[in-house]
C-alpha positions as CSV (number, residue, x, y, z in Angstrom):
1,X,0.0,0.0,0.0
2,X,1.2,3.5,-1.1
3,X,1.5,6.2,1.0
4,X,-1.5,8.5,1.0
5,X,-3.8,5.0,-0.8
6,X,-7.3,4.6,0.9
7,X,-6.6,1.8,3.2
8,X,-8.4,-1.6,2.4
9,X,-10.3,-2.2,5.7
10,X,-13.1,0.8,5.1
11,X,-16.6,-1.5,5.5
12,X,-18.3,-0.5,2.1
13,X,-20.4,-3.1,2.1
14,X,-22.0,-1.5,5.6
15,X,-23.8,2.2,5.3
16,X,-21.5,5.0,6.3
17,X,-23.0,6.0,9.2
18,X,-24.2,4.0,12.8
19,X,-27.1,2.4,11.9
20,X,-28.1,1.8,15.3
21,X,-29.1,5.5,16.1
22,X,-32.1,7.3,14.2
23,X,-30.2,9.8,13.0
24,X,-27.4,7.6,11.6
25,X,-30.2,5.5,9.5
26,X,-32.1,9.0,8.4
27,X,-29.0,10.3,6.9
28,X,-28.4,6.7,5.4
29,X,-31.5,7.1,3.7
30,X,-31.6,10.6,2.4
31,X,-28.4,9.4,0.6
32,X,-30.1,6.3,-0.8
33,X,-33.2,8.1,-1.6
34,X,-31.5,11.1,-3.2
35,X,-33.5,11.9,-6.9
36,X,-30.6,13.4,-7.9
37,X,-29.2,9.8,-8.7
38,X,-31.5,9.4,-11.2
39,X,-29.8,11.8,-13.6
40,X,-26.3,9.8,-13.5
41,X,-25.7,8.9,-16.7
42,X,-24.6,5.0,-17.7
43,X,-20.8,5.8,-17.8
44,X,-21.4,7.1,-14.5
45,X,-23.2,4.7,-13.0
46,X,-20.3,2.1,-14.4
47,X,-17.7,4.3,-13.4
48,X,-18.8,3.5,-9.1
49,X,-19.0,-0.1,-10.0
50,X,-15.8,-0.9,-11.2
51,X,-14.5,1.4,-8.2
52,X,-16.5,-0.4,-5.5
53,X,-15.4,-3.7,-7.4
54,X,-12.1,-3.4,-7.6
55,X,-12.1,-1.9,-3.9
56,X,-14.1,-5.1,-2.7
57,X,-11.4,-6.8,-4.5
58,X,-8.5,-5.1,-2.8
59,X,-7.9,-3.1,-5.8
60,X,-7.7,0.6,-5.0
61,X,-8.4,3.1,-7.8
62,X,-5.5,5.4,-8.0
63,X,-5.7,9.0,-6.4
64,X,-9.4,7.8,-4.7
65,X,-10.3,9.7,-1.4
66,X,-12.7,8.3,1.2
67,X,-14.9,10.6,0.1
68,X,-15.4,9.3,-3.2
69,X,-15.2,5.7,-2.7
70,X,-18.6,6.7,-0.4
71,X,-19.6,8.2,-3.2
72,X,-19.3,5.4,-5.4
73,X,-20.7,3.1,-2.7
74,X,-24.0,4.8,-2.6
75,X,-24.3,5.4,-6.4
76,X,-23.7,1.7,-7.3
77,X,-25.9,0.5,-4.2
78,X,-28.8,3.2,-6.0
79,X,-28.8,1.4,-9.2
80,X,-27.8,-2.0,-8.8
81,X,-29.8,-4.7,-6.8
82,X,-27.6,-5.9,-3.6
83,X,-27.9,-9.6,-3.9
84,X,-28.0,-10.3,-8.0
85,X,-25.9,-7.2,-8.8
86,X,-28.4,-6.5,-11.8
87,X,-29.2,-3.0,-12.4
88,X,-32.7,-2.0,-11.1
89,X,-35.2,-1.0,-13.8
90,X,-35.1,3.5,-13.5
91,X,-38.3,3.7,-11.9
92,X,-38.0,0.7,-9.2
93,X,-34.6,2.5,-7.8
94,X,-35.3,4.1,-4.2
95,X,-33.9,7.3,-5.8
96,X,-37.1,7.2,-7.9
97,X,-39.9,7.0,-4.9
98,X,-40.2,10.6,-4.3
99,X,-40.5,11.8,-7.9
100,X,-42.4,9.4,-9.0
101,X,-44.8,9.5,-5.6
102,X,-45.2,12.7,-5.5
103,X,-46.7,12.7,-9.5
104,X,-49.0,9.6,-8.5
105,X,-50.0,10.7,-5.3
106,X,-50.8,14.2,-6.8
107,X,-53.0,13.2,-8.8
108,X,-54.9,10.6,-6.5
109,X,-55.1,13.8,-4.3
110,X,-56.0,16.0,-7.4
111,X,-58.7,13.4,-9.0
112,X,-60.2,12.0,-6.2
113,X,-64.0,13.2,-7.2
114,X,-65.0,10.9,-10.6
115,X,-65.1,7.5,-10.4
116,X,-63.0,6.5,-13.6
117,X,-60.1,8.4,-12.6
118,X,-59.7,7.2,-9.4
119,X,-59.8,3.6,-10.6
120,X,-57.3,5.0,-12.9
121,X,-54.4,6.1,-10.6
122,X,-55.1,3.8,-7.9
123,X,-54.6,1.5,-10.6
124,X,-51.5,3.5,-11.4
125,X,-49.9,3.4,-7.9
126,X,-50.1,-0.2,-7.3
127,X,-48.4,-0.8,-10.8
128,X,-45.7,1.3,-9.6
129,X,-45.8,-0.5,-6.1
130,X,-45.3,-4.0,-7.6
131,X,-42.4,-2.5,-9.6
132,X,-40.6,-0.9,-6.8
133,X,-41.7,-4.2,-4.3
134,X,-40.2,-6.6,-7.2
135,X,-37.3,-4.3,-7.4
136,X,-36.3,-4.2,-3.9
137,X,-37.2,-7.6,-3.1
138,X,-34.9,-9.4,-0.8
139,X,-32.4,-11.4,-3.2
140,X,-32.8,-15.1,-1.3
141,X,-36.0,-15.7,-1.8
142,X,-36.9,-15.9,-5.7
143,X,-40.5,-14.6,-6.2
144,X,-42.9,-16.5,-9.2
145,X,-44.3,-14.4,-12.4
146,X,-47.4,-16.3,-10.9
147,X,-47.0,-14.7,-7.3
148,X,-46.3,-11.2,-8.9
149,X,-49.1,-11.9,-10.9
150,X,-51.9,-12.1,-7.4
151,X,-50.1,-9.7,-5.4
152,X,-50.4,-7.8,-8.1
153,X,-53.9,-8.3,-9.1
154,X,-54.9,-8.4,-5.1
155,X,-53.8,-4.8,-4.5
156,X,-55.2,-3.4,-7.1
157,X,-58.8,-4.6,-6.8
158,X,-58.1,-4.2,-2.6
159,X,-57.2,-0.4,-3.3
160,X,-59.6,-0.1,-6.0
161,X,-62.2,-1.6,-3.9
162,X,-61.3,0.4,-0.7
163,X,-61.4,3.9,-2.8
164,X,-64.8,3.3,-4.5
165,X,-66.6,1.7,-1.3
166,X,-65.4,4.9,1.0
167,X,-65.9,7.4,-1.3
168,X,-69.5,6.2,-2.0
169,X,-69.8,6.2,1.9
170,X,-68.2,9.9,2.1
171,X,-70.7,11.5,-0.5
172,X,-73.2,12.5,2.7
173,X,-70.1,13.7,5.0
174,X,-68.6,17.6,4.7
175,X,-66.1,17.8,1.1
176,X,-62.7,17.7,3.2
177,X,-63.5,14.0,4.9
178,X,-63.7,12.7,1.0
179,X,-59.9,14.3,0.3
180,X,-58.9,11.7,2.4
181,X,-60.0,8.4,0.6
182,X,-57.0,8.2,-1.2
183,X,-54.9,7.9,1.9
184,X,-57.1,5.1,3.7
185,X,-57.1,3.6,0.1
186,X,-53.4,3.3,-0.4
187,X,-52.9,2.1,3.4
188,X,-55.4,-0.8,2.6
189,X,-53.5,-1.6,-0.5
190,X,-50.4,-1.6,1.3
191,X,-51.5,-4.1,3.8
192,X,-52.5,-6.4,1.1
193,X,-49.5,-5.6,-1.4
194,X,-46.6,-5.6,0.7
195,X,-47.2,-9.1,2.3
196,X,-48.7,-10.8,-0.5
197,X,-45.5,-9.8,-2.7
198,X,-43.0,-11.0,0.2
199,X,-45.5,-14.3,0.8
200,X,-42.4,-16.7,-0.1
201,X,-40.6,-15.3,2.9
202,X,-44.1,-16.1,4.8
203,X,-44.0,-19.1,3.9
204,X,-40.8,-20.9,4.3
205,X,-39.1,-18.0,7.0
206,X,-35.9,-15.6,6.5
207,X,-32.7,-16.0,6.9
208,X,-31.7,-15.2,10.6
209,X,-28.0,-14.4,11.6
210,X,-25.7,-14.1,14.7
211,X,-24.3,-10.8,15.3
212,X,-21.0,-11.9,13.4
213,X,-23.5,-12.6,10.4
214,X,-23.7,-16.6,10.4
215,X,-27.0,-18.0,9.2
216,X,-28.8,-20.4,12.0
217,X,-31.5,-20.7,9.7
218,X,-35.0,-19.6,8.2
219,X,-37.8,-18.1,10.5
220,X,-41.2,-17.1,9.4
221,X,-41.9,-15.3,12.9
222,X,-38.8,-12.8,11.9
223,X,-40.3,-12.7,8.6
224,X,-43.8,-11.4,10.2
225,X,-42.2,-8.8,11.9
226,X,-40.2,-7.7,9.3
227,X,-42.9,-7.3,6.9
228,X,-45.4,-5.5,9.7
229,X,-42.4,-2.8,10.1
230,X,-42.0,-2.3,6.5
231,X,-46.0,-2.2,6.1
232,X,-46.2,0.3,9.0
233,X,-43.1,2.8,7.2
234,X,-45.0,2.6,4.1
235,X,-48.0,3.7,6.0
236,X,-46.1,6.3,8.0
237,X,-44.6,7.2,4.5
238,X,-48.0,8.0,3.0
239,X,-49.1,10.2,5.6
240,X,-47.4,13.7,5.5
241,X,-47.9,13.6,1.5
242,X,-51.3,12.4,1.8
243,X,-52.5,14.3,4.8
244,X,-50.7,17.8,5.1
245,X,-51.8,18.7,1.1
246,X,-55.3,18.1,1.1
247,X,-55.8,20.3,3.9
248,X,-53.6,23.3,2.6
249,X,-55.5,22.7,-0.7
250,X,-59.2,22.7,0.7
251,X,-58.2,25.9,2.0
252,X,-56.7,27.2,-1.0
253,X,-59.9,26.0,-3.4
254,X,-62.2,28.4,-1.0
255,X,-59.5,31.7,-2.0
256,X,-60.5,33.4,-5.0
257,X,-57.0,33.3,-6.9
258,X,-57.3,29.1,-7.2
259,X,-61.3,30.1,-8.2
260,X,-60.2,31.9,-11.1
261,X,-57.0,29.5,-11.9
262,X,-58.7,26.1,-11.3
263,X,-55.7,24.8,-13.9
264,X,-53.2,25.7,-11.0
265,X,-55.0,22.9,-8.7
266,X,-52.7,19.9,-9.9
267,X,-49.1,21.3,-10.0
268,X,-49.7,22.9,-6.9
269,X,-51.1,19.4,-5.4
270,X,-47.6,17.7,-6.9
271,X,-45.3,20.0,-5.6
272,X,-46.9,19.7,-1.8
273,X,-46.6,16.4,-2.0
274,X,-43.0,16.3,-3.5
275,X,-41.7,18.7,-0.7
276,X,-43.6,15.9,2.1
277,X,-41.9,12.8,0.5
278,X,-38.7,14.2,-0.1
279,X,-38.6,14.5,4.0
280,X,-40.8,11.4,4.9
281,X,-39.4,8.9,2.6
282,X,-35.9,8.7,4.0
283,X,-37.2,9.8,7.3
284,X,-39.9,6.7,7.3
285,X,-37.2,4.4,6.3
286,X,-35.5,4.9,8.7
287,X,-38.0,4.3,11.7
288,X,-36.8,0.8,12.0
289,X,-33.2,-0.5,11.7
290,X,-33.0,-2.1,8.1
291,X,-31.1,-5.2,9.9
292,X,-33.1,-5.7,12.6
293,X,-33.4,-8.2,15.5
294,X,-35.5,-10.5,17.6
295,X,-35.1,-12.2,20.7
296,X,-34.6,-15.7,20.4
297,X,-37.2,-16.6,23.1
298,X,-40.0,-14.8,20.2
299,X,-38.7,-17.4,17.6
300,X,-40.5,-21.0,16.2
301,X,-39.5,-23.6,19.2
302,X,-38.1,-26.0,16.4
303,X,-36.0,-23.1,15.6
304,X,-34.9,-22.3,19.2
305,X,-33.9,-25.3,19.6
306,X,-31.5,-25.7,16.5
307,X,-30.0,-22.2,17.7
308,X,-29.6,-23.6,21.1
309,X,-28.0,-26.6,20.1
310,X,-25.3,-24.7,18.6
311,X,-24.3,-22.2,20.5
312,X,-26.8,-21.6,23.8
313,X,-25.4,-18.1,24.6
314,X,-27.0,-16.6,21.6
315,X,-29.9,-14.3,22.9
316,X,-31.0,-12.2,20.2
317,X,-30.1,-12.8,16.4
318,X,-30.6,-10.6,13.5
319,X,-32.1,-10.7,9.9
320,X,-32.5,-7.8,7.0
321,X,-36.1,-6.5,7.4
322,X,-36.2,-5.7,3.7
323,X,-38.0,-1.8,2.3
């Protein structure tokens, strides 16, 4: 090793900063969820793999600070998939949640009235949600075209179904309770997408590790808890942009300089809700740690048992909770 060469032993394949404090996963994932990495271009994006390759292989790019080797890390982690190191279709990358949220949610929040178009964008949102939940699915556990297929299908006709039965039940209640059928819509769908597109992991349990990262095996009860914190950040995800706009705009809509530029409605609606996500995306993601843990009392006895057999000082082990 040269003098002044990045040393070898910086943990790239770990996020930069403690991931066991709030703050340390928030600033994690306003890094990972920065838009801005949607304009790389290909070279770019090639350009950080090859660096965090070579690093990985003990090959350090000449002249590299830490710095940019950070850098690098978070571009190639925004654009290729962790486990099959394939790069993510542009609009299933995390970096493309909050624009592409805030135009779908917009316009839910925009076109909420007529029945048509809110079939039309709840339809929308959940093919976008099956893109982003195939995207960043968790790399073990291969997921059927048949699977996609219901979860898919499931969502839709549950958020479909949840829009069109509240907003039949809203028409007697004051104008501002119906801005908010979207919201309950999309945390319906939610509940039903999210675990129906993870149901492999339901079924035959996640990977669960000790703290040094050895696999004891696969538990479904980790699995639950994982999905029920992912399905409660989505929720928590959804409600700044969902809640905070609709009640700036129904105040708006009574002012007279919206009642004589009704054409102003929509890109006002979008850019609320962009400036909400681009805070409660990362900030949402990082509620719960991304590798989280469970007490190995909480686990399947046949489980506990296996874990006990090899080593009965383990307590509390450890699996990746998936986004």
């Amino acid at each position: 090793q040269k003098m002044g060469e990045l040393p070898l032993d910086i943990k790239i394949q770990e996020p930069r900063w403690d991931q066991s404090t709030f703050l340390g996963r928030a600033r994690h994932f306003f890094t990972v969820t920065d838009p801005r990495n949607l304009l790389l271009s290909g070279a770019q994006l090639e350009a950080s793999r090859n660096i965090v390759q070579n690093y990985r292989a003990g090959v350090v790019t000449s002249g590299l600070t830490e710095d940019q080797l950070w850098r690098a890390k978070y571009v190639y982690d925004s654009a290729f998939h962790p486990d099959t190191g394939e790069k993510v279709v542009l609009i299933g990358r995390m970096s493309a949640q909050v624009p592409m949220n805030m135009t779908i949610t917009g316009c839910m929040l925009t076109f909420y009235r007529k029945t048509p178009t809110v079939v039309f964008w709840q339809w929308v949102n959940q093919s976008f949600n099956a893109i982003v939940n195939y995207s960043n699915r968790s790399g073990d556990a291969p997921i059927t075209v048949g699977q996609l297929g219901t979860a898919y299908v499931s969502a839709t006709t549950g958020a479909v179904a949840t829009a069109l039965g509240l907003k039949s039940l809203t028409k007697h209640l004051p104008p501002l309770v119906g801005r908010f059928v979207p919201f309950a819509a999309v945390a319906a769908a939610n509940c039903i997408n999210i675990p129906l597109m993870r149901q492999r992991e339901l079924q035959v349990g996640i990977p669960v590790t000790d703290e040094a990262g050895q696999r004891l095996g696969h538990s479904v009860t980790a699995a639950k808890q994982g999905i029920f914190q992912v399905v409660i950040s989505r929720i928590c995800m959804a409600i700044p942009a969902m809640a905070i706009p609709p009640l700036i705009m129904d105040t708006l809509e009574k002012k007279d300089f919206l009642k004589r530029r009704p054409w102003l409605g929509a890109p006002l609606q979008v850019g609320l809700v962009g400036f909400c996500l681009v805070f409660a995306t990362p900030l949402c993601c990082a509620l719960f740690p991304q590798r989280s843990s469970i007490h190995v009392s909480r686990l399947e006895p046949e489980l506990r048992a296996q874990i006990h057999e090899q080593n009965s000082s383990i307590e509390v082990v450890y699996y990746n909770k998936g986004l």
